[in-house]
C-alpha positions, 0 to 999 in steps of 0.5 A, a space after each residue: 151245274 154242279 161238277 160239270 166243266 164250262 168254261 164259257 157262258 156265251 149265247 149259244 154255248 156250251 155248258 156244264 161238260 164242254 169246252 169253251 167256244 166263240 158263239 154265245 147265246 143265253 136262250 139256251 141257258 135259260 132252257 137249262 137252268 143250273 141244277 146241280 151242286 159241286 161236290 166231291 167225296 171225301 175220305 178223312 182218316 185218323 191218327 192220335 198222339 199222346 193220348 191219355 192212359 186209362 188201362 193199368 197194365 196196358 196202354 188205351 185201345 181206342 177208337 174214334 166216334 165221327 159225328 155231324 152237327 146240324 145248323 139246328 144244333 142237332 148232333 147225329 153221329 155217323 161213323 167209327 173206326 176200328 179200335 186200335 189196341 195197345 196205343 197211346 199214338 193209335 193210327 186207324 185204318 178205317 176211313 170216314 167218307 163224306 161227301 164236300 159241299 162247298 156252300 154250307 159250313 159242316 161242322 163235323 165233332 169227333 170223340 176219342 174213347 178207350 173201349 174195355 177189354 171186356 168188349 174186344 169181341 163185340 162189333 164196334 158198331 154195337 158198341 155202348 159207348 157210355 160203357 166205355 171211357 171218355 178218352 177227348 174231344 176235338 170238333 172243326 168245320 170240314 172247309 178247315 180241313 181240305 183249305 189246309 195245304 196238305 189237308 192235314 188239321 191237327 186238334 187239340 183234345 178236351 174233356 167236355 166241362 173244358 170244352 165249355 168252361 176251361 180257358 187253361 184245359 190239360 193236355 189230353 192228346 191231339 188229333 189228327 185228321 187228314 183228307 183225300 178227294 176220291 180219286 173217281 170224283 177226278 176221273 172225266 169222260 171226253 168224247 167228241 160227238 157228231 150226228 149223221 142226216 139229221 131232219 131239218 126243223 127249220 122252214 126256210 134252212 137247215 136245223 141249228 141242232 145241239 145236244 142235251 146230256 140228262 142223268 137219271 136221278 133216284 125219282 126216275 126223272 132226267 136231269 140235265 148235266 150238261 149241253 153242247 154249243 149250237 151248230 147253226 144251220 147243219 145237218 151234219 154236225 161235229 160239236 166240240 168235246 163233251 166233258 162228263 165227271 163220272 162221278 156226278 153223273 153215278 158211274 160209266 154204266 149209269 143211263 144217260 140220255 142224249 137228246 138232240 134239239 133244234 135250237 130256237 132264240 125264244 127257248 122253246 126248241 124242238 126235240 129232233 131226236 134222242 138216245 138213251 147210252 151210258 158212258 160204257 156204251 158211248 165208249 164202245 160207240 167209239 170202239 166199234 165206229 158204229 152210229 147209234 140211231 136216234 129215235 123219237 117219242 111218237 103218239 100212237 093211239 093213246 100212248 107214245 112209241 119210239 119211232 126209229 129214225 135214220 138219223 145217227 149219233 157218233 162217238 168220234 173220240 173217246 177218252 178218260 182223263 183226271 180234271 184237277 178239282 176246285 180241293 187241288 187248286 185249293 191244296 195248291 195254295 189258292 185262296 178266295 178273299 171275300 169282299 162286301 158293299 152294302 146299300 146305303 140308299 134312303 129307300 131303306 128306310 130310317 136305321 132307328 124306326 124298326 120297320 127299317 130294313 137297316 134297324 139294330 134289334 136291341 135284342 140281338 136279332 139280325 136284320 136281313 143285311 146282318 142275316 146275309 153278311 153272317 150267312 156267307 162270311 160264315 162259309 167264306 172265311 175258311 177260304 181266306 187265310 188272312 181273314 182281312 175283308 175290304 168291306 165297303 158302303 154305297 149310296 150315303 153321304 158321309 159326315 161332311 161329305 158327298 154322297 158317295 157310291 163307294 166309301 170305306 165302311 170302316 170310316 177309314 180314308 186310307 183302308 178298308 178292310 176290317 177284321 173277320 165276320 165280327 169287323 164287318 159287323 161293327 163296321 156296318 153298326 158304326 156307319 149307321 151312325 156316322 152316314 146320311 142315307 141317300 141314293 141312287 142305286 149305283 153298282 158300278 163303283 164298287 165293282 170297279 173296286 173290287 175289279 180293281 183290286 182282282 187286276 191287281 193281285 192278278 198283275 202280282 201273280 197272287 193265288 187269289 180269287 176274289 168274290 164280291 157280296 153286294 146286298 141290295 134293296 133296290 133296282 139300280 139305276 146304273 143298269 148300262 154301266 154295270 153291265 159294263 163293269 161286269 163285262 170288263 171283270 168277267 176276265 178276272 178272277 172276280 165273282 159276285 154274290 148280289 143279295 136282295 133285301 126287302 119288298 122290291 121288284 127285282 125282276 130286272 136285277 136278274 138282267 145280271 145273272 146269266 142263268 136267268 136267260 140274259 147276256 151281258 153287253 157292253 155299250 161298245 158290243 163286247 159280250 161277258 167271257 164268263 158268267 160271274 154274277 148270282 143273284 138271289 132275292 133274300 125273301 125266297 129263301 128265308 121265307 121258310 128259314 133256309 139259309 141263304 148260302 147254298 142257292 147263293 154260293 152253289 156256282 161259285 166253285 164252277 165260276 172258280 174252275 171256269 177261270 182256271 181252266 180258261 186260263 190254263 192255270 194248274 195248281 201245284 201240289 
């Protein structure tokens, strides 16, 4: 849920703004589908060293042109500085602020040029730059930047012909580009909130009331960003903190609804009541220690009234404090390492016929388990340092082999990772060649493995969290035993990124994604302590050619943080 802070992802917890909590159900959540995106402001500023010297009696005033380059290709550009005179070690003022998304690679170019004397007096917006002198050139993704420990990337600067053709460019400079989060995209809300007689839904008991918080959004519709625990059988309920990021919801006097409901396992629950506060009157709610009424949306005739009811809702405690970001565990040093299995099953058909979800294109195109490797590997790898990936196959029988629900995809039987995007490509090449498709659909094997490897690194106090790509084309058949498997990782610092290829039905896949409304249970009764899975099927996205990274990688940052916070792990800076 974007920005929001959850820490559990039980039955009837709490999601997206409050703290952890023992009792858990789902129906909940899938009455509040996860909307929202993380994100945060970033400021990126600017210094150059060693830049060339066009000017004759003086040195280079040059300023620095921010543009952004589109998946398509398209450039736009998006910024200047100001223009420093006289400076070949120029440092500029003026800040660039973009905002972070952690799902999709944004590749950001910026080009350095000396501005003619002649045009000091004109505003640099109205500037023509190709009146003034190309001074460099220097591009890199914006994950590049706020992964580096101290978020400071320095670039080395090219003309554009050696941008393309050059092996051996000239030394023209470099750039530096350093990044900082807003520090309101930190700050958080916590208030405790209580409601006073409220009326019970229930025939035969009282109501099981939680509360929903929803932000306006510019269409003029409420989003929800967060949601309590459900209180059973009270009516006079205290739930456990509300944590609100600012920032996510616009500012403290952006308008708020705080709806209160009476919670019903099939999903459908009943409003009891509502308040419409920001989080500048929530605070002096706690202030004056004065109820704020609730009301409810009534039809009257042909149009709807806000009855006034006696029921109240109280802010018990009030206060701002600074959350630490998925960036600060990241400028702390953490990492995560990206993992990949991939199906081998026989139902994907024969990897020389092109109708076969595994065929090669002689012309270069990818198939769809090339498209999602590529996809995600893309923006995961800025995150791995070593950019060393455990890559693995399931549900093939290896050269004078077994079948086997977890073999190494190199071909290797003593490791298995492979170097960058372009090793993991190669390796699954090769071992078309090299594997007899079979079957079934097993999961439970190389989640162990990954599991694994987590509890290892976790045992070794490594700053590492490790997130699994699964890219299936099947329903599995071990539905219990990865159920279990999934139950026993949820403690680690594991997610699962499971991709559906192909023309399947895989509606009972979304058994694995807490957001779809189901809780994971192992066979001994012991339920997940978070939500780790995403699931996602390939053709809902890329059948209009949207790239499957964002719907698939949006939680991740969450699921990090949940981790985290749970533990009461703090990076240090």
């Amino acid at each position: 849920m974007g920005n929001c802070f959850s820490d559990v992802g039980g039955r009837m917890a709490a999601v997206g703004g409050t703290a952890a909590t023992d009792n858990q159900n789902d129906a909940v959540d899938m009455y509040l589908k996860s909307r929202g995106i993380h994100f945060s402001q970033i400021e990126l500023s600017f210094s150059a060293t060693d830049l060339r010297d066009r000017d004759v009696f003086s040195k280079s005033d040059s300023m620095v042109v921010v543009y952004v380059k589109e998946r398509d290709g398209a450039i736009t550009e998006v910024f200047r500085t100001e223009v420093v005179l006289n400076s070949l070690n120029p440092s500029w003022i003026t800040k660039y602020t973009i905002t972070y998304h952690f799902e999709v690679v944004q590749t950001l170019l910026f080009h350095i040029f000396d501005v003619d004397t002649q045009f000091h007096n004109v505003e640099v917006k109205m500037l023509k730059l190709e009146e003034q002198q190309f001074l460099g050139e220097a591009s890199c993704a914006l994950s590049e930047i706020v992964t580096k420990p101290n978020r400071s990337l320095t670039l080395d600067l090219v003309l554009r012909e050696e941008s393309v053709s050059s092996t051996h460019s000239q030394d023209h400079g470099k750039l530096t580009v350093h990044a900082e989060e807003c520090f309101s995209s930190k700050t958080t809300a916590e208030m405790t909130l209580r409601c006073l007689d409220l009326e019970s839904k229930d025939l035969f008991s009282k109501s099981d009331p939680f509360l929903v918080i929803s932000k306006l959004v510019e269409s003029g519709i409420f989003i929800p960003v967060c949601k309590t625990e459900v209180l059973k059988n009270d009516l006079n309920p205290t739930w456990k903190p509300v944590f609100l990021n600012i920032q996510q919801v616009g500012s403290k006097d952006s308008p708020l609804v705080i709806e209160c409901f009476n919670f019903y396992s099939n999903g459908k629950h009943d409003l009891i009541g509502k308040v419409q506060k920001s989080i500048a009157d929530l605070e002096k709610l706690d202030s004056g220690r004065e109820g704020e009424n609730l009301f409810l949306p009534t039809l009257v005739g042909h149009d709807y009234q806000n009855k006034i009811l006696k029921s109240k809702l109280f802010v018990d405690k009030f206060s701002e404090t600074v959350q630490h970001t998925f960036l600060d565990y990241l400028a702390g040093g953490f990492e995560l390492n990206f993992m990949v299995a991939i199906d081998f099953t026989a139902s994907n058909g024969n990897p020389r016929l092109p109708d076969s979800l595994h065929y090669i294109d002689p012309s270069g195109r990818q198939n769809a388990y090339q498209k999602a490797i590529y996809e995600v590997g893309e923006v995961l790898q800025f995150y791995d340092t070593d950019k060393r990936f455990p890559a693995w196959g399931f549900g093939a029988r290896p050269i004078d082999g077994s079948i086997s629900h977890c073999f190494n995809l190199n071909g290797s039987t003593n490791y298995c990772e492979v170097e960058g995007i372009r090793g993991i490509m190669m390796a699954y090449t090769s071992a078309l060649f090299n594997v007899s498709l079979a079957g079934p659909t097993l999961f439970g094997h190389v989640i162990n493995k990954a599991a694994l490897i987590a509890s290892q690194s976790l045992a070794n106090e490594s700053r590492k969290y490790f997130v699994l790509l699964i890219i299936t084309d099947g329903v599995i058949t071990d539905l219990q035993e990865t159920k279990d498997a999934l139950v026993k990782a949820s403690d680690l610092p594991l997610s699962i990124l499971i991709v559906g290829v192909g023309g399947a039905d895989f509606r009972e896949m979304e058994i694995l994604d807490a957001d779809k409304g189901e809780i994971l249970e192992s066979t001994t009764g012991r339920v997940a302590s978070r939500d780790i899975v995403q699931f996602v099927p390939f053709r809902d996205v890329h059948n209009g050619e949207i790239s499957i990274v964002q719907p698939l990688l949006a939680e991740l940052p969450t699921q990090f943080l949940t981790y985290m916070r749970s533990r009461d792990i703090k990076p240090t800076t």
